[in-house]
py3Dmol code that shows the C-alpha trace and the ligand (Angstrom):
import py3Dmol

protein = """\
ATOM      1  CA  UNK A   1     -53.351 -40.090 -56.633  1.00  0.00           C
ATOM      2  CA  UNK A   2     -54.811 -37.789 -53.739  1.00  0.00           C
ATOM      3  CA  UNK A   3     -52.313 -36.689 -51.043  1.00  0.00           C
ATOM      4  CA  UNK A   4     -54.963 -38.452 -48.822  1.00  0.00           C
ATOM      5  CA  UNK A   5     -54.255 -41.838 -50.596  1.00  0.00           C
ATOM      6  CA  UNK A   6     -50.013 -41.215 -51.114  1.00  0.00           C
ATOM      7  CA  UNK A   7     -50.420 -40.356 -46.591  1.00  0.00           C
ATOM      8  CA  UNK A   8     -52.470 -43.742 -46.257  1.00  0.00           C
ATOM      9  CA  UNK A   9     -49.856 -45.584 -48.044  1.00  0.00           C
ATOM     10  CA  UNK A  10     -46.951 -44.061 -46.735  1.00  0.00           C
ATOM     11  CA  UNK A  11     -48.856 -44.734 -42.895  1.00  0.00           C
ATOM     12  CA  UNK A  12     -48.818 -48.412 -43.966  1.00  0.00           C
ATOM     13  CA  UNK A  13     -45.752 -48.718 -45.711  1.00  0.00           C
ATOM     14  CA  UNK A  14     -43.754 -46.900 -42.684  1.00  0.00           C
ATOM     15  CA  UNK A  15     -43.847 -49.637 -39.845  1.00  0.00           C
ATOM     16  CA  UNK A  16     -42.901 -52.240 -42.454  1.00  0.00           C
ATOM     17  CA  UNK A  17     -39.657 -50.911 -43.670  1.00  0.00           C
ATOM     18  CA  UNK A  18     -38.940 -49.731 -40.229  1.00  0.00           C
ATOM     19  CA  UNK A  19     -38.534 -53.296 -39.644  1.00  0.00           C
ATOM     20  CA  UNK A  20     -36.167 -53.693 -42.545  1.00  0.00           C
ATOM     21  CA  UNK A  21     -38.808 -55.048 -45.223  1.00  0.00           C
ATOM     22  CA  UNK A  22     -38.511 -54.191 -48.796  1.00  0.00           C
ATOM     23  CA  UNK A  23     -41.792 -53.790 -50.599  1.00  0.00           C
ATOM     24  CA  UNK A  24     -42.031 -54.167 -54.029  1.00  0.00           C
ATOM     25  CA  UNK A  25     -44.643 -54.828 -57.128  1.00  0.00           C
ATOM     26  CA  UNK A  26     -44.085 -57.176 -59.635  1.00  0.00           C
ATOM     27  CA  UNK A  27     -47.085 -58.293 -62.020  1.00  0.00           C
ATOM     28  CA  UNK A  28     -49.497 -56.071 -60.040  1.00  0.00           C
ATOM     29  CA  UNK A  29     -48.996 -58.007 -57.009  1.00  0.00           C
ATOM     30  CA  UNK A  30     -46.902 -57.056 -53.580  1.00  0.00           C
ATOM     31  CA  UNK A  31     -44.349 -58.587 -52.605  1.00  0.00           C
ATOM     32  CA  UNK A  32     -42.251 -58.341 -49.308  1.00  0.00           C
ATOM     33  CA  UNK A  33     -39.218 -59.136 -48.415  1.00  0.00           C
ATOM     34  CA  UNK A  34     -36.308 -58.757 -46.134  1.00  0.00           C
ATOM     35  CA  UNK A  35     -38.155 -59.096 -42.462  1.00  0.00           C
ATOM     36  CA  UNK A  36     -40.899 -61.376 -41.088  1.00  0.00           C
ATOM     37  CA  UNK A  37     -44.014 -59.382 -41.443  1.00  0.00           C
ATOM     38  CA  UNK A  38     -46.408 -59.190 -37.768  1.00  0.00           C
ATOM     39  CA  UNK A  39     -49.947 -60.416 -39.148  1.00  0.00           C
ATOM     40  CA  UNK A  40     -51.573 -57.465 -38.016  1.00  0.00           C
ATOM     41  CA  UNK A  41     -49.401 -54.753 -40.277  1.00  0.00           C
ATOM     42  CA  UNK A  42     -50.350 -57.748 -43.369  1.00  0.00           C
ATOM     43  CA  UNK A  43     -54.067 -57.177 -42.633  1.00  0.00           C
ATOM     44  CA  UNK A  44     -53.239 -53.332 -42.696  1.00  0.00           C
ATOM     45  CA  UNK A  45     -51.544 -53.603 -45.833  1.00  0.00           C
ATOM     46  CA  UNK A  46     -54.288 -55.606 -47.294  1.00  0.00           C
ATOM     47  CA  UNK A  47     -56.843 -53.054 -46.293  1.00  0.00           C
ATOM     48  CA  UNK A  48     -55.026 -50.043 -47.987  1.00  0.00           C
ATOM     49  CA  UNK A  49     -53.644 -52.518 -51.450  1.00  0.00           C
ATOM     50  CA  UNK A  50     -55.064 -50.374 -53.842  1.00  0.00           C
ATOM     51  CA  UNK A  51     -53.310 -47.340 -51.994  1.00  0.00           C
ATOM     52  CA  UNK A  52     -49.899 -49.151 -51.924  1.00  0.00           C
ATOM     53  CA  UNK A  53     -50.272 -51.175 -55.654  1.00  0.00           C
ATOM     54  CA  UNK A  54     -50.500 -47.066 -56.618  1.00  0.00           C
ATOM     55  CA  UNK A  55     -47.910 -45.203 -53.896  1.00  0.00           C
ATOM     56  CA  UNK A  56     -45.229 -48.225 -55.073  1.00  0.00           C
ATOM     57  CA  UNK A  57     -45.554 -48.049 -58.926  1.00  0.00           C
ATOM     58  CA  UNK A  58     -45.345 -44.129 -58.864  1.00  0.00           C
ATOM     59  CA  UNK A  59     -44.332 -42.219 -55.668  1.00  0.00           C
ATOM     60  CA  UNK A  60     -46.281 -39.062 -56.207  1.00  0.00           C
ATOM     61  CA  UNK A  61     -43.953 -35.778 -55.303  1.00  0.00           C
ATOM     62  CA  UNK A  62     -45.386 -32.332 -54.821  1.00  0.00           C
ATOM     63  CA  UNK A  63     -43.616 -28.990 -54.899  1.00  0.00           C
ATOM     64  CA  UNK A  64     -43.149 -26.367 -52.281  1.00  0.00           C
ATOM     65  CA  UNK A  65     -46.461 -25.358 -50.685  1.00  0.00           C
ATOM     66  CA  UNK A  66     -45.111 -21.617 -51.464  1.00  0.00           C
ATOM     67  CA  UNK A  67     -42.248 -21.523 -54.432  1.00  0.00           C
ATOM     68  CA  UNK A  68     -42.740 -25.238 -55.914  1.00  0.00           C
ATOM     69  CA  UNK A  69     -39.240 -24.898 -56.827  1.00  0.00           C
ATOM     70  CA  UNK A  70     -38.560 -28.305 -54.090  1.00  0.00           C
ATOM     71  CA  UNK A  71     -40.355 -31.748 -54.634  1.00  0.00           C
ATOM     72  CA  UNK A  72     -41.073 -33.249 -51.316  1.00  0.00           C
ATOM     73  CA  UNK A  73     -43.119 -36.690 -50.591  1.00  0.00           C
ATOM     74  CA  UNK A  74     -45.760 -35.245 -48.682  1.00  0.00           C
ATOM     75  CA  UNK A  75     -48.037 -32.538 -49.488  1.00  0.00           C
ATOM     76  CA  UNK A  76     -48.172 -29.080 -47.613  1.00  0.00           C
ATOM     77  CA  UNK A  77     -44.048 -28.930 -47.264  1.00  0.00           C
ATOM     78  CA  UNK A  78     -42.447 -25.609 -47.322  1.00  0.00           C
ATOM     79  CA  UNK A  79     -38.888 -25.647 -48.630  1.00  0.00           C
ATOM     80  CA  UNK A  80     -36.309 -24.413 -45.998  1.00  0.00           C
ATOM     81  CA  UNK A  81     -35.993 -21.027 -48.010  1.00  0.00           C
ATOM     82  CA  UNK A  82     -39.608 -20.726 -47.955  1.00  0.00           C
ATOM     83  CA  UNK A  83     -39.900 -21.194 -43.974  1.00  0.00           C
ATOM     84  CA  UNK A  84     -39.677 -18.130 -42.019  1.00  0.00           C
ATOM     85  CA  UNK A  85     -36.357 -17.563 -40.628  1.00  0.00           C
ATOM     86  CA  UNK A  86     -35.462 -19.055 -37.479  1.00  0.00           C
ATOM     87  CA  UNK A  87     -33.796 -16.349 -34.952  1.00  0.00           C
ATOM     88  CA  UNK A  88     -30.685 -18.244 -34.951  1.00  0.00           C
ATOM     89  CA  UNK A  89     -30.146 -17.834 -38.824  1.00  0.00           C
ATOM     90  CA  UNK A  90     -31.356 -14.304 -39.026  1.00  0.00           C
ATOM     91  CA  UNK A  91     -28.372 -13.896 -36.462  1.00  0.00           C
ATOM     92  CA  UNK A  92     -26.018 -15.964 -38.625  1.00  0.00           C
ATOM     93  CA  UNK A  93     -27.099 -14.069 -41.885  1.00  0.00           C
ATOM     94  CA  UNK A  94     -26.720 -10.773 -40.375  1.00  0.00           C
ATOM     95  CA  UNK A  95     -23.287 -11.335 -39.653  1.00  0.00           C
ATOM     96  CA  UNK A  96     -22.260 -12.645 -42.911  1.00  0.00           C
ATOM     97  CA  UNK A  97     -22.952  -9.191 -44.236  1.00  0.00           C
TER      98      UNK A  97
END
"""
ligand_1 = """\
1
ZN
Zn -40.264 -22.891 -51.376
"""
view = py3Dmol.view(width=600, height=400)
view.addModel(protein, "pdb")
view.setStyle({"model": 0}, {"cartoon": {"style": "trace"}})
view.addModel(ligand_1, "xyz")
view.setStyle({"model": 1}, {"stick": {}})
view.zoomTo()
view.show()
C-alpha cells in the first residue's frame, strides 16, 4: 500500500483507539470493540474501509529515510543515529571520550 493510504488509515484508526477501541478484521469485515464508537468517527471509518481492511491485515513498515537499518510505521522517519546530533549529545559524547 502507498504511504498515502497506510497515513489515511492510521488518521482514522488514531481517534478510535485513543478511546480504548480495538479494531480488528475477521472474514474481511471490521470489527470494533472495547469503546462506544461517536457516529461521526464510524462514517470516517466507512469512508477510508478499503484503507483500514488493508492498514489492519498488514501494517506496512518502512526503513530509515537515510540507513534503512530501523523499520518505523510511517514513511520519511530518520532513525535517531541518522538525525543530526542534538548539541546536548555532542556535549555528552565528547565527554565520554
Ligand atoms: Zn538511519
Amino acid at each position: 500500500m502507498t504511504p498515502a493510504a497506510s497515513n489515511a488509515a492510521r488518521g482514522v484508526l488514531r481517534p478510535l483507539t485513543a478511546l480504548g477501541a480495538r479494531i480488528t478484521v475477521e472474514g474481511g469485515r471490521l470489527h470494533i470493540r472495547g469503546a462506544t464508537v461517536p457516529p461521526h468517527l464510524l462514517d470516517t471509518l466507512r469512508a477510508h474501509r478499503g484503507a483500514v481492511l488493508e492498514y489492519l491485515a498488514a501494517p506496512p513498515t518502512y526503513g530509515c529515510g537515510r540507513c534503512g537499518r530501523y523499520a518505523f510505521a510511517e514513511a520519511g522517519v530518520t532513525c535517531y543515529w541518522c538525525r543530526p546530533a542534538r548539541p546536548s549529545t555532542a556535549c555528552h559524547h565528547d565527554h565520554e571520550r
